[in-house]
C-alpha positions in Angstrom: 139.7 76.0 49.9 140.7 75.7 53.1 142.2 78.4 55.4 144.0 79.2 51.9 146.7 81.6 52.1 147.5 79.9 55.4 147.4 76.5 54.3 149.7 77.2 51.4 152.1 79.1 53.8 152.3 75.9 56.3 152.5 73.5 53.5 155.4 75.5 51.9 157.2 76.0 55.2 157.2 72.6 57.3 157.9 74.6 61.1 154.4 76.5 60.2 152.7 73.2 60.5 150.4 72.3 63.5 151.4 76.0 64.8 148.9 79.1 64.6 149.5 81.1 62.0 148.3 84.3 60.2 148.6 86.0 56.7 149.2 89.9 57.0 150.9 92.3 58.7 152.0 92.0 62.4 153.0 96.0 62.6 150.4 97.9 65.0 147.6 99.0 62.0 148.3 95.4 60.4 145.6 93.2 59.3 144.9 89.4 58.8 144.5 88.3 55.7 144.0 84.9 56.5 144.4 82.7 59.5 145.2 78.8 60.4 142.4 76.4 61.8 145.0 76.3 65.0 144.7 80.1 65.6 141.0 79.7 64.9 141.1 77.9 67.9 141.6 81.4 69.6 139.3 83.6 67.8 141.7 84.8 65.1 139.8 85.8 62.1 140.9 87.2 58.6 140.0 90.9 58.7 141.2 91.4 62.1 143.2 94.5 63.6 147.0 92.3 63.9 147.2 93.6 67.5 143.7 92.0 68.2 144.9 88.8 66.9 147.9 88.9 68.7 146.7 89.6 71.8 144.0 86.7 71.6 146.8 84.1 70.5 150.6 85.4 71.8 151.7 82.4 70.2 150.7 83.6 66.9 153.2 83.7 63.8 153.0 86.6 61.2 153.8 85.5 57.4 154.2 87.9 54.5 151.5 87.1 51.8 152.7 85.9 48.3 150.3 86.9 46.5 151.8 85.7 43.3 152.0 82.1 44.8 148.5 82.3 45.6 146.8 83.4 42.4 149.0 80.8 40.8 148.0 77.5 42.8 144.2 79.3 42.4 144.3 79.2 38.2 146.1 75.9 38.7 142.4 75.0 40.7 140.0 76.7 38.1 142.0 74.0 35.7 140.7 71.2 37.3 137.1 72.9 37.8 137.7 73.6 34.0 137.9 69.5 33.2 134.3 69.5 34.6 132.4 72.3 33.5 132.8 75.8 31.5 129.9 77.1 33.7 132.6 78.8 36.6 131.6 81.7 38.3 135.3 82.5 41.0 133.9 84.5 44.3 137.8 84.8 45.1 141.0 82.9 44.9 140.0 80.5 47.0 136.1 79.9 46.4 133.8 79.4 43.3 130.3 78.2 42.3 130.6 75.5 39.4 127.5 74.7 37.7 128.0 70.5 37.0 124.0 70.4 35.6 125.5 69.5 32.5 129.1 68.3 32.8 131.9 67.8 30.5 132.2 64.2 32.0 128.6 63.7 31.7 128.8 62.2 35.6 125.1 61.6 36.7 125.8 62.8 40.5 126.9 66.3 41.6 128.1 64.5 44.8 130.9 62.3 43.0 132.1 65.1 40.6 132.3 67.0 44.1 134.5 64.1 45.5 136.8 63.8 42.2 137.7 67.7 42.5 138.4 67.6 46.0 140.7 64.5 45.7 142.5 65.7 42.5 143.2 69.3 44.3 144.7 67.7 47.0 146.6 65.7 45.0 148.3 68.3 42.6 148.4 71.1 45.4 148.8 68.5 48.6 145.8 70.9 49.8 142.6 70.4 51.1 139.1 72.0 50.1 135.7 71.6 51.3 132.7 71.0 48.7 129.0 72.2 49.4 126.6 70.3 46.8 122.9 71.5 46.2 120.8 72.5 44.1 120.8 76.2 44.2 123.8 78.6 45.0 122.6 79.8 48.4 122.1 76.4 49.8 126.0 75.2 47.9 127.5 77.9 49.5 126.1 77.3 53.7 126.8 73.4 52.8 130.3 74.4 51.8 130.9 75.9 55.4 128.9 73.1 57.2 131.7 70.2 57.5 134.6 72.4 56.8 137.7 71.3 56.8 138.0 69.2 54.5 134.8 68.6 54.3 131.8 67.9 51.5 127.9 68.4 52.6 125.0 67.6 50.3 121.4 69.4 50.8 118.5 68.0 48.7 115.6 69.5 47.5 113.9 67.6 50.4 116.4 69.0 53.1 116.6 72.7 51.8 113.5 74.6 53.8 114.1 72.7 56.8 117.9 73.2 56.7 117.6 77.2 56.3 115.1 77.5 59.0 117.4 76.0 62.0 120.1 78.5 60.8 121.3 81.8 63.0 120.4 84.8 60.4 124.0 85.5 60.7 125.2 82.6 59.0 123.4 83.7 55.8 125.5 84.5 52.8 124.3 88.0 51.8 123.4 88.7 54.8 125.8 90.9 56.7 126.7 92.4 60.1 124.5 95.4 59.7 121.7 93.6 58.1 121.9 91.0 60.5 121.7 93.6 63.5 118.5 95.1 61.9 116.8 91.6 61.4 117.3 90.8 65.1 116.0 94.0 65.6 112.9 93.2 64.4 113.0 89.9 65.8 114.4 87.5 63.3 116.7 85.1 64.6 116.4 82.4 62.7 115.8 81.3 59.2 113.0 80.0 60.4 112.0 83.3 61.8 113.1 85.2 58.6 110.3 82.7 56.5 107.6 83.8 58.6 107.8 87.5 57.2 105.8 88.2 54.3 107.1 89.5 51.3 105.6 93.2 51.6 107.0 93.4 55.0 110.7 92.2 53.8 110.5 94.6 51.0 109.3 97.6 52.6 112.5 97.3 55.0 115.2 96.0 52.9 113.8 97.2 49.3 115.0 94.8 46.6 117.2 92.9 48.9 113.6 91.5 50.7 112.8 89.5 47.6 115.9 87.6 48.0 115.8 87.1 51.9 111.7 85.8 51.2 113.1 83.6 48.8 116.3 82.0 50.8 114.1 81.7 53.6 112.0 78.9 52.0 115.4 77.6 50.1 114.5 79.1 46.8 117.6 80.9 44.8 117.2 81.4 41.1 120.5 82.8 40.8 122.0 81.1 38.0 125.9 80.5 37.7 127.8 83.4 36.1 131.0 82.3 33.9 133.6 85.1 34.0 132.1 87.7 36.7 133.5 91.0 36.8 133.8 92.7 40.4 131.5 96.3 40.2 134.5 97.3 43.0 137.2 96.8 45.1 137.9 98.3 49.0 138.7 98.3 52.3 137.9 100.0 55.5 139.5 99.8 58.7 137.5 100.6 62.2 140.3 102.2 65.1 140.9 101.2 68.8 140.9 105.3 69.0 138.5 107.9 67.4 141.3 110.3 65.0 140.9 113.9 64.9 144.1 115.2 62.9 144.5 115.0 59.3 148.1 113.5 59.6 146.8 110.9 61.8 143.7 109.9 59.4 146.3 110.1 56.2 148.4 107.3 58.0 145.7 105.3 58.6 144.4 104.8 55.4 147.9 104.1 54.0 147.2 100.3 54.9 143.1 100.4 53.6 144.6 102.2 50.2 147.2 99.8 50.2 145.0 96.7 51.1 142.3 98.1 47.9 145.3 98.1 45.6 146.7 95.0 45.9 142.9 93.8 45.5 143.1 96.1 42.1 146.2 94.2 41.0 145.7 90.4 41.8 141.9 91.3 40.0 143.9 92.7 37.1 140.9 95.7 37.1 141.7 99.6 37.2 139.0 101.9 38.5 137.7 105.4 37.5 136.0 106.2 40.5 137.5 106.4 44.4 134.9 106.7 46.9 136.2 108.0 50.6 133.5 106.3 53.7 134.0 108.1 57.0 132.2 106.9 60.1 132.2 108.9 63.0 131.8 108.4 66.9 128.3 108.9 67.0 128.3 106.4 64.2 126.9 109.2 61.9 128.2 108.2 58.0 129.3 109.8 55.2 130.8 109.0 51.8 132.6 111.2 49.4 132.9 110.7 45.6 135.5 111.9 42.3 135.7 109.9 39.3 138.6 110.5 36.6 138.3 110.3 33.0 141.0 107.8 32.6 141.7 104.8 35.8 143.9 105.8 38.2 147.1 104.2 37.4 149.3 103.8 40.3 149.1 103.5 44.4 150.3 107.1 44.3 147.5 108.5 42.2 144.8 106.4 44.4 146.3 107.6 47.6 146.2 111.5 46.4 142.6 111.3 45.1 141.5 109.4 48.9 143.8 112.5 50.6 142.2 114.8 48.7 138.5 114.0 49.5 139.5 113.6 53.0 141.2 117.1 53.2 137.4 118.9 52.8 135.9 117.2 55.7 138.5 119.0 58.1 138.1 119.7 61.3 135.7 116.9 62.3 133.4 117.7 65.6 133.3 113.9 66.4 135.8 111.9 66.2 136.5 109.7 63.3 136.3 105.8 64.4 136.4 104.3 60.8 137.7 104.7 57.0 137.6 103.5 54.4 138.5 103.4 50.4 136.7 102.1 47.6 137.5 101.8 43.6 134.7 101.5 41.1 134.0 102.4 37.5 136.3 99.3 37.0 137.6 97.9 33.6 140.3 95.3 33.2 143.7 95.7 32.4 145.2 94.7 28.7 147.9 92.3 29.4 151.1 93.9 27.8 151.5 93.8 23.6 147.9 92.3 23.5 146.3 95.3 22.3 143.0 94.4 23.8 141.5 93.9 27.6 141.5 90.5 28.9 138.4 89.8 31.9 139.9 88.9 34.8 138.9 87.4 38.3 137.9 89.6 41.0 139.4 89.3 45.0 137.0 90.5 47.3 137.1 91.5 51.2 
């Protein structure tokens, strides 16, 4: 979908439309969930610090998310998927790989069943969403982006190699900041650059991981399309415009991240065992902290006192700290009420 939060926003509220606008919190530790194509236009990105955004684009317009709304119009999407194929594998509310190989319409061309979805979600949800057809999941998902919005690419089996060698590294789905930073480190720019490493020399830097980057290099992904994924884990971090040093001040900052992971927790329908606190310092040096519970933790409360108690331990601090952040593993999904059994539900991430 495209710009999805913020699309349904402006299509639900006719003075949004053709005006920037951005999904989250405009307070001063507020972040963007989502953001419109017009305050695109000024570098506003979903993730970003609100104060950031707003200082890129004064013009911008804060909305409350509905997350309700959204997860509705998204089911009412993985309907029409559904008329095409059982093989569904949702990467969020917004985005999904379909497997059409063998479709429930028995259409010949991945290309036209692309076109029919498109049209039909724009006409039941007057939205638009951009299509990437190919014939692996890495290569779908970069087409996807490639004409966007309201777009549809197509990459061949005769295009793929040469269309992942002219890409920037960065651009590479599973490849990310960090990664990208190392790569370019060593010297790969460039898809291209990436497929002139050898498999020994991928793998002795990024372990497992190199298999996949030799393989996505040369436009090779054997992935195949998972129906029903589970998330492993939901979180959220949040790097400051100051380095903290006081307990009080790093418990208010992660009131948004803890806030941000549950909200995750409940749109996915998942509960987690385990809460894992990250803490990055000034000097960049990292460090993670651990508990798990015998039962999930049940309520915002309960996940804020188990973050606030493995932060507690790592007081004072030397260096400042410049980053948190709060993850939930160990997840398992949550029974819908008077069912009597767990239902799999679809994950959010971040």
């Amino acid at each position: 979908m495209d710009a999805f939060y913020a699309s349904v926003e402006q299509r639900d509220d006719p003075t949004l439309r053709g005006k920037p606008v951005a999904v989250g919190g405009s307070r001063e530790r507020g972040v963007v969930a989502a953001a419109s194509y017009e305050a695109r236009q000024y570098g506003v990105r979903s993730a970003m610090a609100s104060v950031t955004a707003k200082r890129r684009c004064p013009d911008l317009i804060f909305v409350k998310p509905r997350f309700e709304v959204y997860k509705a119009i998204s089911q009412e999407i993985r309907a029409i998927f559904a008329d095409y194929t059982p093989l569904i594998e949702p990467l969020s509310l917004d985005e999904a790989y379909l497997d059409v190989t063998e479709n429930l319409k028995g259409i010949a061309s991945a290309t036209q069943i692309a076109e029919e979805i498109r049209k039909t979600i724009r006409e039941a949800t007057s939205l638009t969403a951009s299509a990437g057809v190919s014939y692996n999941k890495f290569l779908a998902k970069l087409a996807s982006d490639h004409r966007k919005p309201d777009g549809l690419f197509v990459v061949t089996p005769a295009m793929g190699p040469a269309f992942v060698e002219t890409l920037p590294i960065g651009r590479f789905h599973g490849v990310g900041p960090a990664t990208a930073r190392k790569m370019q480190a060593l010297g790969i720019e460039t898809g291209k650059d990436l497929r002139n490493c050898s498999l020994a020399f991928l793998t002795e830097r990024f372990g497992k991981a190199g298999s996949y980057y030799y393989g996505i290099s040369r436009g090779i992904d054997e992935r195949p399309v998972r129906a029903n994924r589970i998330r492993k884990s939901v979180g959220a971090e949040n790097t400051f415009f100051e380095d903290l040093y006081r307990f009080e001040a790093m418990a208010e900052a992660l009131k948004p991240i803890i806030a941000k992971v549950w909200r995750h927790a409940e749109t996915s329908g998942v509960r987690g065992r385990t809460v894992t606190l990250k803490v990055k310092f000034a000097d960049f040096r990292q460090i993670t902290r651990s508990q798990s519970s015998r039962d999930p933790i049940a309520s915002i409360e309960a996940l804020e006192e188990a973050s606030l108690s493995l932060l507690g331990p790592i007081l004072p601090v030397e260096k400042g700290v410049r980053l948190l952040g709060v993850t939930l593993s160990s997840l398992s999904p949550v029974a819908e009420k008077g069912s009597g059994a767990s239902e799999t539900q679809f994950s959010l991430p971040f």
